[in-house]
PDB file of N, CA, C and O in Angstrom:
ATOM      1  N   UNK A   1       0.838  -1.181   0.000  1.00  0.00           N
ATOM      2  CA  UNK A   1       0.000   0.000   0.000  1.00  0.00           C
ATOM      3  C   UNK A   1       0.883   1.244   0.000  1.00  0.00           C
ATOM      4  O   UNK A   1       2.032   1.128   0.426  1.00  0.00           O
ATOM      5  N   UNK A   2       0.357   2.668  -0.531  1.00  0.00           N
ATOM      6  CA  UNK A   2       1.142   3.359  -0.859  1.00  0.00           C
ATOM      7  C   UNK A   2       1.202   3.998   0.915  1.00  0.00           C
ATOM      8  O   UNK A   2       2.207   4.422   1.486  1.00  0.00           O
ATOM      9  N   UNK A   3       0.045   3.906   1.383  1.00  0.00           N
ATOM     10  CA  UNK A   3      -0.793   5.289   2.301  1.00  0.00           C
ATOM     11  C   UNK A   3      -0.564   4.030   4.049  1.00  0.00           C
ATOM     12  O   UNK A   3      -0.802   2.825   4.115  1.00  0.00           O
ATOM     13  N   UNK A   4      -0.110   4.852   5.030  1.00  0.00           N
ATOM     14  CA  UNK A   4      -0.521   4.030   6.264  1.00  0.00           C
ATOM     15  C   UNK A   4      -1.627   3.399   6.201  1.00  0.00           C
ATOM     16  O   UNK A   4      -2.368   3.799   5.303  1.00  0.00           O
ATOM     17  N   UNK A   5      -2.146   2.263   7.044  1.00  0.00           N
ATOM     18  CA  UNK A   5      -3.393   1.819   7.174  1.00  0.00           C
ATOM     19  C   UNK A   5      -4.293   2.577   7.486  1.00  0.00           C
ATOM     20  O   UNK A   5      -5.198   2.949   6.739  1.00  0.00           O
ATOM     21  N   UNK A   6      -4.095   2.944   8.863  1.00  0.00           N
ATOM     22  CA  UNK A   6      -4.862   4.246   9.681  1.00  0.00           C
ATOM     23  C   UNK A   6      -5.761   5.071   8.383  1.00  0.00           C
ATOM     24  O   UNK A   6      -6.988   5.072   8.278  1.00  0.00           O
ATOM     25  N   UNK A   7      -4.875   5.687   7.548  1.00  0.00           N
ATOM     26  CA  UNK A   7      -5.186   6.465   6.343  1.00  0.00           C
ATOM     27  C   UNK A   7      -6.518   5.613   5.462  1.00  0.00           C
ATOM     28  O   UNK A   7      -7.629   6.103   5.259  1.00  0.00           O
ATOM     29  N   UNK A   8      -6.127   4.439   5.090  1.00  0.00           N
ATOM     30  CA  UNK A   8      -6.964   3.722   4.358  1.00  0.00           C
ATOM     31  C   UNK A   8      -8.232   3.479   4.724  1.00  0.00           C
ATOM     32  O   UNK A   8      -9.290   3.686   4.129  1.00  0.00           O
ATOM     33  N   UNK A   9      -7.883   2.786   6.293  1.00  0.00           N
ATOM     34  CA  UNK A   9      -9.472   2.871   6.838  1.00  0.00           C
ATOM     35  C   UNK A   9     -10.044   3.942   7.025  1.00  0.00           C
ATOM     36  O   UNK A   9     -11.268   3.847   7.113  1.00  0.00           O
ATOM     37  N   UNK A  10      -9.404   5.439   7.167  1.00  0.00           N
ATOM     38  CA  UNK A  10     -10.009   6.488   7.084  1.00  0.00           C
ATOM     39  C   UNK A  10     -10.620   6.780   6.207  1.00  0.00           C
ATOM     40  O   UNK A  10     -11.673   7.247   6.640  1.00  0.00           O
ATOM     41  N   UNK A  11     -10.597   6.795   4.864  1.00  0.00           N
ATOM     42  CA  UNK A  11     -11.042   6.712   3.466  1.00  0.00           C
ATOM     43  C   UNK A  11     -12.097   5.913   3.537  1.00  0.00           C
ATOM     44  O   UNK A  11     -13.142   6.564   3.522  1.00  0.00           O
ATOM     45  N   UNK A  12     -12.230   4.925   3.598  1.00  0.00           N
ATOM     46  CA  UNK A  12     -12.990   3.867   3.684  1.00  0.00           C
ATOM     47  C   UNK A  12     -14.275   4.341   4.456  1.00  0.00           C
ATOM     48  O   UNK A  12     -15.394   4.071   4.021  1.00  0.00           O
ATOM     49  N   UNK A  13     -14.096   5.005   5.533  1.00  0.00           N
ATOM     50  CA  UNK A  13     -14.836   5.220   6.713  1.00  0.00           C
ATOM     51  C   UNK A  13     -15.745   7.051   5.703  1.00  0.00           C
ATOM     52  O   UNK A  13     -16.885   7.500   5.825  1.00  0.00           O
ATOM     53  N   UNK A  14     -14.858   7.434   5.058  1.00  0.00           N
ATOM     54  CA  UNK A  14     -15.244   8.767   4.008  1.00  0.00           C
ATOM     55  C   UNK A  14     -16.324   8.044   3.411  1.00  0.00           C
ATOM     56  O   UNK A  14     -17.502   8.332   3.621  1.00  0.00           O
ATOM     57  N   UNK A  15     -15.961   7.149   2.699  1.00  0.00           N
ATOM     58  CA  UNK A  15     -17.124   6.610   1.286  1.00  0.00           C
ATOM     59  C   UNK A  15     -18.145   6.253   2.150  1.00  0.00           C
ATOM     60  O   UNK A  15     -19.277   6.662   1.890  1.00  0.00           O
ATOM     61  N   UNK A  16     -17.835   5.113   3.779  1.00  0.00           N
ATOM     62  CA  UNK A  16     -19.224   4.943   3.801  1.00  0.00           C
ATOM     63  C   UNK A  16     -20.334   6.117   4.594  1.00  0.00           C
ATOM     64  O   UNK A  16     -21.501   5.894   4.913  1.00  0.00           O
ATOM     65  N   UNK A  17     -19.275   7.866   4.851  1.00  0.00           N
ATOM     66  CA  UNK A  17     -20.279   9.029   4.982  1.00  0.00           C
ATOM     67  C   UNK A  17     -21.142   9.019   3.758  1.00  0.00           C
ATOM     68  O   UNK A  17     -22.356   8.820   3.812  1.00  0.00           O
ATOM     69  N   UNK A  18     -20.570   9.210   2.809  1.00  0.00           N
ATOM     70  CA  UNK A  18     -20.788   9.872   1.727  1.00  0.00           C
ATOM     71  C   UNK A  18     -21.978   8.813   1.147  1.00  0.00           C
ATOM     72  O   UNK A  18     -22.949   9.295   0.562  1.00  0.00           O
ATOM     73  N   UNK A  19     -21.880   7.614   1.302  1.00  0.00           N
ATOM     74  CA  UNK A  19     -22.988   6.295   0.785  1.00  0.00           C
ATOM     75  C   UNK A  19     -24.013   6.543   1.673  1.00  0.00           C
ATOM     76  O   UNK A  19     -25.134   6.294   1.228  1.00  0.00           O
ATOM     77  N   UNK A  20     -23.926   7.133   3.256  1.00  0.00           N
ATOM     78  CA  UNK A  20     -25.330   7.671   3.587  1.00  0.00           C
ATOM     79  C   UNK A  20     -26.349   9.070   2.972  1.00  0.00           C
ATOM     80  O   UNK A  20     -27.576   9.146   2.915  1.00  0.00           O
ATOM     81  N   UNK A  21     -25.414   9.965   2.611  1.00  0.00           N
ATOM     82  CA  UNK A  21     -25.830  10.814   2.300  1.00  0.00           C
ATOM     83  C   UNK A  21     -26.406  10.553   0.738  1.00  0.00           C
ATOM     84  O   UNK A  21     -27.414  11.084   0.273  1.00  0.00           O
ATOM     85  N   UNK A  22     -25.794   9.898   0.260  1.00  0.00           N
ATOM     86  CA  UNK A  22     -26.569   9.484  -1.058  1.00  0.00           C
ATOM     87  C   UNK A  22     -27.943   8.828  -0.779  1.00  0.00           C
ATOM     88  O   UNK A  22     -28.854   9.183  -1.527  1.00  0.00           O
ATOM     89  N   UNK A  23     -28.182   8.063   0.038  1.00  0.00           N
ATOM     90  CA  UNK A  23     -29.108   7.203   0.197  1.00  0.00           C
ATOM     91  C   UNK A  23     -30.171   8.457   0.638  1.00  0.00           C
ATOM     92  O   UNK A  23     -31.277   8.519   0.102  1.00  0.00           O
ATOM     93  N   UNK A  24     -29.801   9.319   1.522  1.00  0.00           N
ATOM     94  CA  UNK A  24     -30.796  10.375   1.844  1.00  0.00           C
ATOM     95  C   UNK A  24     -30.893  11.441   1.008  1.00  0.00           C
ATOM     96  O   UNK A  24     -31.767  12.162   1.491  1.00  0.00           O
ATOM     97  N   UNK A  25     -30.404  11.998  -0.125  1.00  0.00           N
ATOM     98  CA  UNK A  25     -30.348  12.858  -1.576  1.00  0.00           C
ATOM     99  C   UNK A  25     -31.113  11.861  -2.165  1.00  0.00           C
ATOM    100  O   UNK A  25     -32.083  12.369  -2.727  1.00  0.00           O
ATOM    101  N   UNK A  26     -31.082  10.742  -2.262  1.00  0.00           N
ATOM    102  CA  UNK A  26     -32.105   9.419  -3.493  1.00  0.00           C
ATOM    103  C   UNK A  26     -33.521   9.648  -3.038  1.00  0.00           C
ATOM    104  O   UNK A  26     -34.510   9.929  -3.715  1.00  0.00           O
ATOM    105  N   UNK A  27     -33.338   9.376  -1.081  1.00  0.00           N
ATOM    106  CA  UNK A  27     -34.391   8.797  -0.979  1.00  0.00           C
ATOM    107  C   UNK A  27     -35.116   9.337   0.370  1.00  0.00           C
ATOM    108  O   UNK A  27     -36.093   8.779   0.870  1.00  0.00           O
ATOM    109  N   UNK A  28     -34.539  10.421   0.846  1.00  0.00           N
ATOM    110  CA  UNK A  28     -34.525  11.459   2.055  1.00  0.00           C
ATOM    111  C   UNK A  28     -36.115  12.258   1.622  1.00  0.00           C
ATOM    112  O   UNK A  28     -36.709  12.391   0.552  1.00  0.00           O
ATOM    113  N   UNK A  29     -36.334  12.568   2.666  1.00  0.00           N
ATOM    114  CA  UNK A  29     -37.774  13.754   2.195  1.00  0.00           C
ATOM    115  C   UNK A  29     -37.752  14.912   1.800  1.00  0.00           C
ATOM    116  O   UNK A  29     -38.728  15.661   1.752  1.00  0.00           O
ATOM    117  N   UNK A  30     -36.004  15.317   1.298  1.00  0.00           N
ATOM    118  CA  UNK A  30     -35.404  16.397   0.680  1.00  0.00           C
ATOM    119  C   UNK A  30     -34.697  16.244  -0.474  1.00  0.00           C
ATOM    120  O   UNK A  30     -33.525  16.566  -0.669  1.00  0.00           O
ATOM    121  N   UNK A  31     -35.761  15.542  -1.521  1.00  0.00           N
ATOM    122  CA  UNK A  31     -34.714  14.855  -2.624  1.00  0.00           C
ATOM    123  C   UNK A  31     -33.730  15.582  -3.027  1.00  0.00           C
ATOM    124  O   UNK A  31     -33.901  16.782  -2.811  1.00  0.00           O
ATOM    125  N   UNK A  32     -32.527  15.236  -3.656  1.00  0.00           N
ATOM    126  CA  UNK A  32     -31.768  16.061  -4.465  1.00  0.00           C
ATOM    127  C   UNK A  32     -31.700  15.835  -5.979  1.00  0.00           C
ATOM    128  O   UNK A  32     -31.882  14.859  -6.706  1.00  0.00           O
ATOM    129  N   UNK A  33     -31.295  17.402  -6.213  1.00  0.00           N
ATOM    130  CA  UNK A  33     -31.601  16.650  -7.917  1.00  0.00           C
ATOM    131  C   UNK A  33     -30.906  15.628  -8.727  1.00  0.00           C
ATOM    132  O   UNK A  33     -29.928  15.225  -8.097  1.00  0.00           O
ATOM    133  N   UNK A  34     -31.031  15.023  -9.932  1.00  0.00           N
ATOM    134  CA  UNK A  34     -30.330  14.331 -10.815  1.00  0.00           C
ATOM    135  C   UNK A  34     -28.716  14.878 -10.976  1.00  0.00           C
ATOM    136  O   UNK A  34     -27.832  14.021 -10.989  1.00  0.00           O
ATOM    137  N   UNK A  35     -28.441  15.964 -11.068  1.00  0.00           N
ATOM    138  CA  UNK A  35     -27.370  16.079 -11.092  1.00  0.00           C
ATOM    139  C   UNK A  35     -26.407  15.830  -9.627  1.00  0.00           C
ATOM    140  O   UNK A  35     -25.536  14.971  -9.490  1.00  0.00           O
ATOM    141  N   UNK A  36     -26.910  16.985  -8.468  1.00  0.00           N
ATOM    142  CA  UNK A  36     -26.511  16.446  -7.280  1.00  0.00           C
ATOM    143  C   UNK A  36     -26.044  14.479  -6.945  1.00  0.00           C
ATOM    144  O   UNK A  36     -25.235  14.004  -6.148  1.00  0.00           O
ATOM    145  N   UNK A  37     -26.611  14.057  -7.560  1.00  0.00           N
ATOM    146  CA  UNK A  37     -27.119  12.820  -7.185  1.00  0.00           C
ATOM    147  C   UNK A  37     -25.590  12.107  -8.411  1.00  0.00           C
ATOM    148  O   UNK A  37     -24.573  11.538  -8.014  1.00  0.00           O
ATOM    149  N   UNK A  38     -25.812  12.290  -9.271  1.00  0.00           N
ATOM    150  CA  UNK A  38     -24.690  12.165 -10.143  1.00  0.00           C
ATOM    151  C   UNK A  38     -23.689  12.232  -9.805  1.00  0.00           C
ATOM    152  O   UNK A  38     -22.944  11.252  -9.848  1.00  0.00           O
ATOM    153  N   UNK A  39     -23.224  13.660  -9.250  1.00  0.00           N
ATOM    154  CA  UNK A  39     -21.952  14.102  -8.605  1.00  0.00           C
ATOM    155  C   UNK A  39     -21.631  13.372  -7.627  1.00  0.00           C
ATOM    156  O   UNK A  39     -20.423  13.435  -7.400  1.00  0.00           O
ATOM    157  N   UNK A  40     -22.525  12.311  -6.549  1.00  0.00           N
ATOM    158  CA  UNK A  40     -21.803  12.279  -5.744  1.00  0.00           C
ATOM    159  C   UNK A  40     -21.606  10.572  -5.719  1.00  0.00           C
ATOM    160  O   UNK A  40     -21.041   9.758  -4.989  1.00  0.00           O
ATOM    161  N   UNK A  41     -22.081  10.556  -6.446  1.00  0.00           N
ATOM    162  CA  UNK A  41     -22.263   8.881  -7.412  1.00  0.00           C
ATOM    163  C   UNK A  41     -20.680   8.701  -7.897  1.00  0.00           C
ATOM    164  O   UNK A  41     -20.050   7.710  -7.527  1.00  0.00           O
ATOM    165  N   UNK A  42     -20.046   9.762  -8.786  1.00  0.00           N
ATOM    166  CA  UNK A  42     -18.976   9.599  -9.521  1.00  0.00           C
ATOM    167  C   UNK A  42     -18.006  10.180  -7.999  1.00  0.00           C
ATOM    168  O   UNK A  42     -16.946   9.578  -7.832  1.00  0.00           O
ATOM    169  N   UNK A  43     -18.291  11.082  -7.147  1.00  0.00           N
ATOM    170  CA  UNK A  43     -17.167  11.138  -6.066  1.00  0.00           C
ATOM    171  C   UNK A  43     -16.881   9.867  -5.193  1.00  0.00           C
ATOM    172  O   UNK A  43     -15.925   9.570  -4.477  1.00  0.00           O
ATOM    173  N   UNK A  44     -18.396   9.032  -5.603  1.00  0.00           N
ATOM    174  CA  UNK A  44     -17.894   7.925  -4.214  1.00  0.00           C
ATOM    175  C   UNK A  44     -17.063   7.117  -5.201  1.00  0.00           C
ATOM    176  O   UNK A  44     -15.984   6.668  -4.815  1.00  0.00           O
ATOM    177  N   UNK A  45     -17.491   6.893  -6.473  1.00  0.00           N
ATOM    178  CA  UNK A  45     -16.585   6.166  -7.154  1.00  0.00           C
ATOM    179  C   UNK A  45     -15.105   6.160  -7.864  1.00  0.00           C
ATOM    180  O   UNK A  45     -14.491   5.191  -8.312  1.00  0.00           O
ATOM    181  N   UNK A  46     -14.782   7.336  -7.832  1.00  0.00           N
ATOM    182  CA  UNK A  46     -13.220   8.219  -7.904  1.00  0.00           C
ATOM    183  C   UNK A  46     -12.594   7.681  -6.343  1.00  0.00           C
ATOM    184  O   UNK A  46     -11.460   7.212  -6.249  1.00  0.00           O
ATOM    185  N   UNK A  47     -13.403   7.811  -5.310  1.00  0.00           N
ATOM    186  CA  UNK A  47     -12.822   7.427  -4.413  1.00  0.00           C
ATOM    187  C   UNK A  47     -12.607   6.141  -4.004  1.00  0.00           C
ATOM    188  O   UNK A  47     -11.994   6.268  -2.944  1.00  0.00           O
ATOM    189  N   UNK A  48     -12.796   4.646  -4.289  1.00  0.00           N
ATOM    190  CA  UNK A  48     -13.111   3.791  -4.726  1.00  0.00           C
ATOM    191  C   UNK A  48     -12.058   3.444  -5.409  1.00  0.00           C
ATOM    192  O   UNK A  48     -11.070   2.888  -4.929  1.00  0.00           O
ATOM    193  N   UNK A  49     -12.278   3.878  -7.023  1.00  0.00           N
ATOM    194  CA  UNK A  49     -10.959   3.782  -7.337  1.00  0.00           C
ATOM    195  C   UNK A  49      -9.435   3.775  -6.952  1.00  0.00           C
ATOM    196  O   UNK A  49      -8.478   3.032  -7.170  1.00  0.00           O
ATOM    197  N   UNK A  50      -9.728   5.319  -6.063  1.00  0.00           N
ATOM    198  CA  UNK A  50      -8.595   5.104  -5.318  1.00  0.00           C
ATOM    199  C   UNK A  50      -8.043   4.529  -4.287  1.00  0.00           C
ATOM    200  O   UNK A  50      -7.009   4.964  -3.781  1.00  0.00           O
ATOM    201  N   UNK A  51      -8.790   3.283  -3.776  1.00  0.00           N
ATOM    202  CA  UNK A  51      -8.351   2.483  -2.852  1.00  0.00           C
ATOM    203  C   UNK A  51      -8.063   1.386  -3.030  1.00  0.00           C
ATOM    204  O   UNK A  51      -7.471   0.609  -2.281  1.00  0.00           O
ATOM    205  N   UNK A  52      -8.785   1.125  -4.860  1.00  0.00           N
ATOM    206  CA  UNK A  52      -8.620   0.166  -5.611  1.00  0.00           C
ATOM    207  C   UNK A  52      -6.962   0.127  -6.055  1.00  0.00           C
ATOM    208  O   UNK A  52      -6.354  -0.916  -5.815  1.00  0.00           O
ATOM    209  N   UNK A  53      -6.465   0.904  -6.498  1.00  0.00           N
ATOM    210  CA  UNK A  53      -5.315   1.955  -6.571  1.00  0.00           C
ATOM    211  C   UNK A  53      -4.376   1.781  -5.816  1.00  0.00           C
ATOM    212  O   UNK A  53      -3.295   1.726  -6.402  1.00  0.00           O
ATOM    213  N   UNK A  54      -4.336   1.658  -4.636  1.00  0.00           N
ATOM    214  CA  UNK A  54      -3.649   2.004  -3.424  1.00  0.00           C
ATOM    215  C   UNK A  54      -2.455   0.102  -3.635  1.00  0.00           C
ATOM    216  O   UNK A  54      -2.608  -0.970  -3.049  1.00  0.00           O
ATOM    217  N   UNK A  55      -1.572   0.459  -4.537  1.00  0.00           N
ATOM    218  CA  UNK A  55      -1.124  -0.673  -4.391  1.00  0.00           C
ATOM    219  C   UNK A  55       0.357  -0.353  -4.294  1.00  0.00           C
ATOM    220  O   UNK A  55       0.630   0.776  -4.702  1.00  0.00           O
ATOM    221  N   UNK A  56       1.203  -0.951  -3.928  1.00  0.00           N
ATOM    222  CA  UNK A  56       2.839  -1.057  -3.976  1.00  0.00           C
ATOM    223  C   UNK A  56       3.721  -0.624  -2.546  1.00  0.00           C
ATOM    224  O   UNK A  56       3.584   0.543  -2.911  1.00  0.00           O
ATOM    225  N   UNK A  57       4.139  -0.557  -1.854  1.00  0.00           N
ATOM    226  CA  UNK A  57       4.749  -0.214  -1.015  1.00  0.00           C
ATOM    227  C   UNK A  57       4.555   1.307  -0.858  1.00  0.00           C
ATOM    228  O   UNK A  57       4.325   1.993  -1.854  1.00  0.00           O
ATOM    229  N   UNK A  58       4.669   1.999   0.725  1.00  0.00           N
ATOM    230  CA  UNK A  58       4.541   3.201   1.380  1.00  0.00           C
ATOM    231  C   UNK A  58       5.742   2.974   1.565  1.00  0.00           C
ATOM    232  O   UNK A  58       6.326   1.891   1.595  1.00  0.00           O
ATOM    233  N   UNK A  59       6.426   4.803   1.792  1.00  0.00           N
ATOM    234  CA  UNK A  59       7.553   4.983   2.301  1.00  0.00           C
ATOM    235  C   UNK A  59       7.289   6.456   3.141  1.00  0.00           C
ATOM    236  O   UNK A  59       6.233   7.076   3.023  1.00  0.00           O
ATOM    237  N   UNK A  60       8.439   6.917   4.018  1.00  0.00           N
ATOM    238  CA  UNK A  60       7.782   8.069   4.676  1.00  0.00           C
ATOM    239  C   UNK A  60       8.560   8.738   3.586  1.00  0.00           C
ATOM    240  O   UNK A  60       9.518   8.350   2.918  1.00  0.00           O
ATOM    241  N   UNK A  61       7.558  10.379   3.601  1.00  0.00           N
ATOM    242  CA  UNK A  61       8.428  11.307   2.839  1.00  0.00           C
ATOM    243  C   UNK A  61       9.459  11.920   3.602  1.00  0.00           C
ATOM    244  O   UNK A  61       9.599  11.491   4.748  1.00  0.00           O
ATOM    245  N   UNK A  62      10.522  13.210   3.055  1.00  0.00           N
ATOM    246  CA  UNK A  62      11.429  13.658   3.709  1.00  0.00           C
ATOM    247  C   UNK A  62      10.640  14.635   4.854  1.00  0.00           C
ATOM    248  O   UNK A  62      11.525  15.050   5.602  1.00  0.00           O
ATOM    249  N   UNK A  63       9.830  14.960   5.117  1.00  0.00           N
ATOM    250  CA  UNK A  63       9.375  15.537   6.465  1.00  0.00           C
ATOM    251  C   UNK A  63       8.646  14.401   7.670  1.00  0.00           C
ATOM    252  O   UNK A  63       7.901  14.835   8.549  1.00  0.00           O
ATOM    253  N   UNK A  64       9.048  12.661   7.528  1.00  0.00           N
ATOM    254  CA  UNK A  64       8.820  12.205   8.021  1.00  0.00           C
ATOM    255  C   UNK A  64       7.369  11.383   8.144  1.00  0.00           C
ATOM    256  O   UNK A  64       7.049  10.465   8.899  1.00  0.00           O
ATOM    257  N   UNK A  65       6.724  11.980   7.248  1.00  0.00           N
ATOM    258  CA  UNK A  65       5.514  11.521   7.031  1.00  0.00           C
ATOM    259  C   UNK A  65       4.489  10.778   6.136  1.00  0.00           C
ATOM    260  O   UNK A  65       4.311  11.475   5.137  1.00  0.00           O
ATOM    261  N   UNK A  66       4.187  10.320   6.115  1.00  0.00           N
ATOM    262  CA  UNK A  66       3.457   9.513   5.090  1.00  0.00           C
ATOM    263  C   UNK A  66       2.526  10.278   4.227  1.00  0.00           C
ATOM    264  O   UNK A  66       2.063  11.357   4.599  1.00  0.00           O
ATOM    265  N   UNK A  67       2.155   9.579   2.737  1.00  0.00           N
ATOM    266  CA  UNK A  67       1.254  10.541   2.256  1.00  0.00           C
ATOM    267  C   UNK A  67       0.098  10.084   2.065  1.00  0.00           C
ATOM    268  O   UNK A  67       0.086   8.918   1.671  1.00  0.00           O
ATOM    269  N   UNK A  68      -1.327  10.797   2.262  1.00  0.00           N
ATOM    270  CA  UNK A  68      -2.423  10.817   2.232  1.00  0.00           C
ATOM    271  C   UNK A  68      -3.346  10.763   1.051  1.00  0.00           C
ATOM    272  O   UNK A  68      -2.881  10.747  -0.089  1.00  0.00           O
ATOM    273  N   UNK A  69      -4.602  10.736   1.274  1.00  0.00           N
ATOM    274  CA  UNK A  69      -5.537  10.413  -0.050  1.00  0.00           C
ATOM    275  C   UNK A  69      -5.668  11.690  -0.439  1.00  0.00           C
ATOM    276  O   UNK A  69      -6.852  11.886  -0.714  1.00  0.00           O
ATOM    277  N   UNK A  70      -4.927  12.783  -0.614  1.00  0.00           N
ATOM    278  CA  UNK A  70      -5.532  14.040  -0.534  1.00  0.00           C
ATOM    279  C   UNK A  70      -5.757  14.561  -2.042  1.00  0.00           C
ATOM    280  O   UNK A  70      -6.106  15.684  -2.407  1.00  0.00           O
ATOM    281  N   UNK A  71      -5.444  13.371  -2.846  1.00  0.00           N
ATOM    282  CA  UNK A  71      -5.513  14.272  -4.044  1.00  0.00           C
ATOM    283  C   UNK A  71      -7.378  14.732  -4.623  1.00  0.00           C
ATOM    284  O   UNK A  71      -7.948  15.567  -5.324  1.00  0.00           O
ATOM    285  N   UNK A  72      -7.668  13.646  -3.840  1.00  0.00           N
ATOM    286  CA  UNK A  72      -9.245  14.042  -4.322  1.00  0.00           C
ATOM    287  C   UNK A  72     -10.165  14.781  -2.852  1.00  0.00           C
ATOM    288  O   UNK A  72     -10.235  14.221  -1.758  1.00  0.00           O
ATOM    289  N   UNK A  73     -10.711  15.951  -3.143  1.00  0.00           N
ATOM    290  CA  UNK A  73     -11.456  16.530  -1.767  1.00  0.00           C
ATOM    291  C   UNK A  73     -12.776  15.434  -1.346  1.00  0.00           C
ATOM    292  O   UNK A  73     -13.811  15.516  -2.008  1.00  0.00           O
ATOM    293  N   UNK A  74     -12.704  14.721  -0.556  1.00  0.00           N
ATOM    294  CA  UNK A  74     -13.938  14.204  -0.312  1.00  0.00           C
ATOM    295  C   UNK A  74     -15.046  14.899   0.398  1.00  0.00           C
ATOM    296  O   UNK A  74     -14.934  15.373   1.529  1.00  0.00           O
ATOM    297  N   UNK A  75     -16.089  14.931  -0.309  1.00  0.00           N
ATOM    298  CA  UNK A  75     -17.837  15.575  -0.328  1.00  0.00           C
ATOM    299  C   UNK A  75     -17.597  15.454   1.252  1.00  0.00           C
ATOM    300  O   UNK A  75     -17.622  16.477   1.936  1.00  0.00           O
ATOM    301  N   UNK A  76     -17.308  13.900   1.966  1.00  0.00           N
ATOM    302  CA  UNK A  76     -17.641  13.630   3.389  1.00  0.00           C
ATOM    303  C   UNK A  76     -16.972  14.096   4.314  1.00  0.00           C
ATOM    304  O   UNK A  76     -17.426  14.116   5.458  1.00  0.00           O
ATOM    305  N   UNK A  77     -16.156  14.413   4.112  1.00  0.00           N
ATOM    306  CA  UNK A  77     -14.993  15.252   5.167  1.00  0.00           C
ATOM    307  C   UNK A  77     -15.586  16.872   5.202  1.00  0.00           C
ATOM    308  O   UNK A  77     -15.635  17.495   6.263  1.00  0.00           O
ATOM    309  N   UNK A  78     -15.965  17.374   4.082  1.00  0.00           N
ATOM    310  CA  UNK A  78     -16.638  18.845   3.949  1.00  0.00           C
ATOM    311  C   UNK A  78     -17.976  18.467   5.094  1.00  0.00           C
ATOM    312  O   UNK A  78     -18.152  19.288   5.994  1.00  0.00           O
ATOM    313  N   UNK A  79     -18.873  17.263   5.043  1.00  0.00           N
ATOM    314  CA  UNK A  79     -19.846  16.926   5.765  1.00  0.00           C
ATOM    315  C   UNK A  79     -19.603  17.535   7.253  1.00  0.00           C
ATOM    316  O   UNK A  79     -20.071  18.501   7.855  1.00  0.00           O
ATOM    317  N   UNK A  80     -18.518  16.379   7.610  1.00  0.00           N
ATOM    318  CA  UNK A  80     -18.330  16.126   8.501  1.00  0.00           C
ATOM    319  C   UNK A  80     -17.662  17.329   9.585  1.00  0.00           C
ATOM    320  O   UNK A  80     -18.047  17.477  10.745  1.00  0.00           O
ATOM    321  N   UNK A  81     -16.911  17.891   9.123  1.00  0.00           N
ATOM    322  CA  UNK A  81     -16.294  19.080   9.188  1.00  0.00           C
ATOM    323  C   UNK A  81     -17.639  20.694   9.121  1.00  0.00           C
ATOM    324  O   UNK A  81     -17.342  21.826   9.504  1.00  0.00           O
ATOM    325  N   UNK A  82     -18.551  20.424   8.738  1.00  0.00           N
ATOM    326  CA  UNK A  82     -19.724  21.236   9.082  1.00  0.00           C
ATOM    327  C   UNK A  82     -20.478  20.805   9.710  1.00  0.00           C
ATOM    328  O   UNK A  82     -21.530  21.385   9.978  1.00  0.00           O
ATOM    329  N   UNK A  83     -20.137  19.576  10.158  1.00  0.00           N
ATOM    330  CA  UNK A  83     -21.002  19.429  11.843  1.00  0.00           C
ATOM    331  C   UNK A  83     -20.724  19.627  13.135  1.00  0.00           C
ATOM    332  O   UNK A  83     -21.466  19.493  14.108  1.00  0.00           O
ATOM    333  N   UNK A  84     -19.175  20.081  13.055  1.00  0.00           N
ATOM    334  CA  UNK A  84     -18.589  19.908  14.006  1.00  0.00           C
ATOM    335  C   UNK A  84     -18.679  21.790  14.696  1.00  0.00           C
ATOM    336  O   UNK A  84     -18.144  22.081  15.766  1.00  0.00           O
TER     337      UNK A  84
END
């Protein structure tokens, strides 16, 4: 794996925010539209990909640290981060 574990299951733990909130945009008493619904269809699945992805050996970088999923912003972290 490229990413610590910690990291991975964190991700993991992103998609399955983001798979509730879809389910409540589908099927919530506040539908969202077709497009909304699209967008977050192709974010859970970009993200997905990238865990699909996540293959070959991690190394730390030169500031000691490992690197993260950060290349894609996940919808669920914006969630999550406005609840707090």
């Amino acid at each position: 794996m490229n990413h610590k574990i910690s990291a991975f299951c964190d991700k993991i733990d992103s998609v399955k925010k983001m798979s509730d909130v879809l389910r409540k945009m589908k099927y919530g008493e506040e539908k969202a539209t077709t497009d909304e619904i699209d967008q977050m269809i192709q974010t859970i699945q970009a993200d997905c990909l990238l865990l699909a992805n996540d293959k070959g050996t991690y190394a730390k970088n030169n500031e000691g640290e490992y690197g993260d999923y950060s290349g894609i912003t996940s919808y669920a972290m914006h969630i999550q981060n406005n609840k707090e």
